[in-house]
N, C-alpha and C positions, 0 to 999 in steps of 0.2 A: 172895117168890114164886120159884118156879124155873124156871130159865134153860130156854130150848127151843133155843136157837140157840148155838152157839157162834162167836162172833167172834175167839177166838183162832187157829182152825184154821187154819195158812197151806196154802195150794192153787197151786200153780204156776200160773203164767199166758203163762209163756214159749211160746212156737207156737201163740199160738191167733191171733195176730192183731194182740194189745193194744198198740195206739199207744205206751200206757206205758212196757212190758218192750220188745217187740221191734222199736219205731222210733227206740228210744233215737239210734243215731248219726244218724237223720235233722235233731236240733233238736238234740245233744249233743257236747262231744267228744270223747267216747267213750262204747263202750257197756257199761263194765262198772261203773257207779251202781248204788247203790240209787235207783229210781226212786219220787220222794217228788211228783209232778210233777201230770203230767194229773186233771183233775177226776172219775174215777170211783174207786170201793172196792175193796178189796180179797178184800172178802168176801164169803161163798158166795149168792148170791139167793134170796131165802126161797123155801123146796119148794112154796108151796104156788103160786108164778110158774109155779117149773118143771112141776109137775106138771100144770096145766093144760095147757101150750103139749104135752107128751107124751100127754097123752094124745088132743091135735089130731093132731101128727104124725104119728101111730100109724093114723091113717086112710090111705091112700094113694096119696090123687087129692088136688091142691094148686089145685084150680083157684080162677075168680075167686067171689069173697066179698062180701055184702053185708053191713052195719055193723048190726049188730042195737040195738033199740031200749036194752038193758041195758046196751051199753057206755054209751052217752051219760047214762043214767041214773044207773051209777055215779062217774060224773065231776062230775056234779051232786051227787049224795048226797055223795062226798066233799067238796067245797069246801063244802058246807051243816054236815056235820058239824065240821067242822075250822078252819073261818075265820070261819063265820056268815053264807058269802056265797053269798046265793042269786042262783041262774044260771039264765037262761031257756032252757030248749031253742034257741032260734032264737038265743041270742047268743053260742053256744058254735057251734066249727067245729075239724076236726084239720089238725095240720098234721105233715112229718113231721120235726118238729124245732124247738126256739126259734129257733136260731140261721138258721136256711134262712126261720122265721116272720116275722124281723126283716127278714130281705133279702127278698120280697117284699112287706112293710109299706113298706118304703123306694121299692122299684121302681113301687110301685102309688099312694103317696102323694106322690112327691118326684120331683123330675126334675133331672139333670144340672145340677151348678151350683152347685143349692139347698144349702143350710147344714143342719147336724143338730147339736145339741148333747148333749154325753155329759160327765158330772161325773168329771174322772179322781182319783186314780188307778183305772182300772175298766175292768173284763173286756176283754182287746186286741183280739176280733174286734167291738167295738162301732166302731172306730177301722179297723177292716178293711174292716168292711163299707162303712161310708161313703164311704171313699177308694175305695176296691173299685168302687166301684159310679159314681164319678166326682162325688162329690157333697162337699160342703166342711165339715172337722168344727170346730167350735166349742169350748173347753172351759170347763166352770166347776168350776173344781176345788175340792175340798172344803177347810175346815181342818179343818188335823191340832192338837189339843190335846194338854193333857196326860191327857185322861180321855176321849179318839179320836179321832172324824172328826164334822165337822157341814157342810152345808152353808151354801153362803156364799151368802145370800138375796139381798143387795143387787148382789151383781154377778150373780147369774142375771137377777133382772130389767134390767138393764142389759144383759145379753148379749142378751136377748128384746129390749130393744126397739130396738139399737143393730143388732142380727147378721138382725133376723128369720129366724131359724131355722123352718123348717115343723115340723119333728121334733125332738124331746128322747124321748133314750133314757135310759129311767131304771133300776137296778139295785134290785131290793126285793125280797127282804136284796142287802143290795151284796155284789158280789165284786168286789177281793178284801177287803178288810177287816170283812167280817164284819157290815154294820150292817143291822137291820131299823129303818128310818124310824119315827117316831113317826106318830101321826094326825097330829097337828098340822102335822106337817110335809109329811106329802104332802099336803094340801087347803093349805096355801098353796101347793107348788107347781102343784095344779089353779088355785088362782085364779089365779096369774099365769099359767099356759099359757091360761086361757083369757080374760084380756083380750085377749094377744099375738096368739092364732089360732095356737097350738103344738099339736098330737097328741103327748101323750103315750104313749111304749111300754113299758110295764112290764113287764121282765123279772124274772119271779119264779120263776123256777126253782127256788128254794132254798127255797122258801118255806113246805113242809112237813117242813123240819129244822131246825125250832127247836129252841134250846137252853135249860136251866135255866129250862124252865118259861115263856119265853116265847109269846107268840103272834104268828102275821102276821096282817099286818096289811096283805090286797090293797088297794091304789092303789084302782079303781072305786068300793071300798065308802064311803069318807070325805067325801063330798061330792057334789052334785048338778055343780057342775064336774067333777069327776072322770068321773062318767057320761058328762060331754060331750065331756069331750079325750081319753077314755082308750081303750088297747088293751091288755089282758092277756093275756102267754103265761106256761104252765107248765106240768110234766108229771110225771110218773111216773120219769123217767128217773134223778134224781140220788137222788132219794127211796128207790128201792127197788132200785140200783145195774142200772138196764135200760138205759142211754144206745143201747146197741149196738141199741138193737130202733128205735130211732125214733119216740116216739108224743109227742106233745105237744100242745096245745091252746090255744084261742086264745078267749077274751072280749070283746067287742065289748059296750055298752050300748047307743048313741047307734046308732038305725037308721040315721041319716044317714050315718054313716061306713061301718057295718055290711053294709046289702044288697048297693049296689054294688061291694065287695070280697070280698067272701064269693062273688058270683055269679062276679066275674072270675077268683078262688080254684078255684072249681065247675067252670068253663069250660075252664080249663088243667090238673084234677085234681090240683091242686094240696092239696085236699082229701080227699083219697080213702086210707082208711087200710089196711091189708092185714090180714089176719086174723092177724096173730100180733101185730099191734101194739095189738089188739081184746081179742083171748084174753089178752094182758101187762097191759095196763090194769085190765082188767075184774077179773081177778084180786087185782092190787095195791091194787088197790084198796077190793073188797070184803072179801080174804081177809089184808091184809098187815099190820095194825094191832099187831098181837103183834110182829114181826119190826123194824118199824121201831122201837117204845118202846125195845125191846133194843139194836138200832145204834142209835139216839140216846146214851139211859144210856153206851154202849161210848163212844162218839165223843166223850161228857165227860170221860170218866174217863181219855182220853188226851190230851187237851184241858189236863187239870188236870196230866197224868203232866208235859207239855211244860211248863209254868208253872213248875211245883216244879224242876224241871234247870236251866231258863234261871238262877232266883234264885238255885240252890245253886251252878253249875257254871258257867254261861254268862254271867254278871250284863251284858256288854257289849253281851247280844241280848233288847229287851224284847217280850214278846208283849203284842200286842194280841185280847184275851179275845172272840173272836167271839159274836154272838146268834144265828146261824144258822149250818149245815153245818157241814162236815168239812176246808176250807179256813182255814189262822192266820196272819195276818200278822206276821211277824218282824221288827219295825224294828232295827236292826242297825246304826245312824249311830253309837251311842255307841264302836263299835269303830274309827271316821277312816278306814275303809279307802274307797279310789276302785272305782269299779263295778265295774272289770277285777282288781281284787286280790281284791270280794267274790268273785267269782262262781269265781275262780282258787280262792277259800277251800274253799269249799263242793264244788265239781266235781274239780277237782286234788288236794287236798289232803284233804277230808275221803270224795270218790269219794260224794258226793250230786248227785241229779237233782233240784231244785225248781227253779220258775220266780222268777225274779230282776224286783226291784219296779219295774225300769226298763221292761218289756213293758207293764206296765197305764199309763204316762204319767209325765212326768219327776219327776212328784210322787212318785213309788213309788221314786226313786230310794237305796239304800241299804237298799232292803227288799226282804224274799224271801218268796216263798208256799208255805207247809208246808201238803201233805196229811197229816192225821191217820187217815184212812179206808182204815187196816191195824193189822197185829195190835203187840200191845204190844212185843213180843220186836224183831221190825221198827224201831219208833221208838226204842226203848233203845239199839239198837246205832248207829243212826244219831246219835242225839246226842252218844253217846260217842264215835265218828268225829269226829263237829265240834268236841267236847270237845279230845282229841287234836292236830285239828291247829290247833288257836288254842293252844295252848301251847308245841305246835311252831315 
């Protein structure tokens, strides 16, 4: 079939804004990396995003906007298409953001004090927020094998019933290392959240960049526990590289949890989405299927580009082969070095921006998080750089 999009096309990003390129020295030290870093793409947003929100603009009065019946529609129709999981009008709600989603899941369900458990090593604002917010985090961190990560069942349930935690924040697909949970596995953790009295928060953001053919596989859908403990967010944003627009979404089953949050959500307009995060959605979602299959296909195939370099060239740095997104975890132990010589490796020496495995929890330690989510030419040279200075 022929290509409609080109993924190789590098596009400057320098002065627009992007946290990526031009906050570099704010998280860095320095600013002249390649930045292999922050969670969004490289690449161009499918026209047919753009085109819509142009030809909104192109009107000339910005005033306020009511949420038209089709956005909600197409947020349904896609998770129906795509997951198999049907969504009720009334259990879906926007928010503008997962991550802003979780903080007031947290604020609204949990008070000062309370415990939240988060399986590390995984996403550093899950660990933010918690602490952020004055609230005490928990971990049950996963094993790492030789064939990846699994969770460790027997000590979650011991952390539920020893820690009583109110909230378990859950990652599906996990970041950073890449895993989409099996069924099996998330309806046992429904079961035991829900002997415990745990709310489960399913972040799934990632959840529509499956890899090689896999599927997600939403938390809700797997069990009638699930329905009961669960709260699901995800959105458009990593999907069809929109993050900057803010639209995100939130699943609710279990009324009981449901109304009285949605309405306190409604109350604070916490709810309320703007019409370009309406016109972004709606679009990606009915019109972006082509654009995404293509950055998928892309995001393999550099995915696979990274594999083949570590074996030939890097053999000290093993990757770990993600089932979702554009995010690859590098374990990197077999090279002895101590955090401050890796990170000296990579930033000093090789003049790369990725995020170092010790941010997601001390389990992460000796591992680094590689964005794939740019063009080929980008990633070549940046391995060859890393190539370089481990030889050095």
């Amino acid at each position: 079939m022929e290509l409609l999009y080109d993924f190789d096309r590098e596009i400057c990003r320098k002065g627009t804004g992007a946290i990526k390129f031009d906050y570099l020295k704010d998280f860095f030290s320095r600013e002249d990396l390649t930045p292999l870093w922050v969670a969004d793409m490289d690449f161009a947003v499918a026209p047919e995003i753009t085109d819509a929100l142009m030809e909104r603009m192109r009107h000339p009065v910005y005033g306020y906007a009511g949420v038209p019946d089709s956005y909600w529609e197409s947020i349904i129709s896609w998770l129906d298409r795509h997951h198999s999981w049907k969504v009720a009008r009334e259990e879906l709600a926007y928010v503008n953001g997962v991550v802003r989603g979780i903080a007031f899941i947290i604020n609204y369900f949990t008070s000062p004090g309370d415990k939240i458990l988060i399986q590390t090593p995984v996403y550093h604002l899950f660990r933010h927020l918690t602490e952020g917010n004055k609230r005490v985090c928990v971990t049950n961190p996963l094993i790492n094998t030789d064939e990846g990560y699994e969770m460790d069942f027997e000590d979650l349930e011991r952390k539920f019933a020893t820690e009583s935690p109110k909230l378990m924040i859950l990652c599906n697909p996990h970041n950073p290392v890449g895993i989409q949970w099996s069924a099996a596995d998330l309806a046992r953790v429904a079961s035991l959240a829900w002997k415990y009295g745990v709310i489960v928060v399913s972040d799934e953001i990632h959840g529509d960049l499956m890899l090689y053919g896999r599927r997600h596989i939403p938390f809700i859908t797997v069990s009638d526990d699930a329905r009961e403990v669960g709260i699901a967010l995800g959105a458009p944003s990593k999907t069809f590289n929109i993050p900057g627009i803010a639209s995100s979404w939130i699943v609710i089953a279990n009324e009981k949890l449901r109304a009285p949050f949605y309405e306190w959500m409604e109350v604070n307009e916490f709810s309320s989405p703007t019409f370009v995060a309406t016109i972004a959605t709606e679009a990606a979602y009915r019109n972006g299927e082509r654009w995404l299959a293509e950055a998928v296909n892309y995001i393999e195939e550099n995915i696979g580009f990274v594999e083949r370099f570590c074996v030939e060239r890097l053999p000290g740095i093993r990757v770990v082969r993600p089932q979702a997104s554009f995010l690859v975890w590098l374990d990197c132990r077999a090279l002895h070095l101590s955090h401050e010589e890796l990170i000296d490796l990579f930033e000093n020496k090789a003049g790369l921006a990725l995020n170092d495995g010790a941010m997601f929890g001390e389990e992460g330690t000796g591992c680094m998080r590689l964005n794939v989510g740019t063009t080929r030419r980008v990633l070549r040279e940046a391995l060859e750089a890393l190539e370089r200075a481990l030889k050095s």
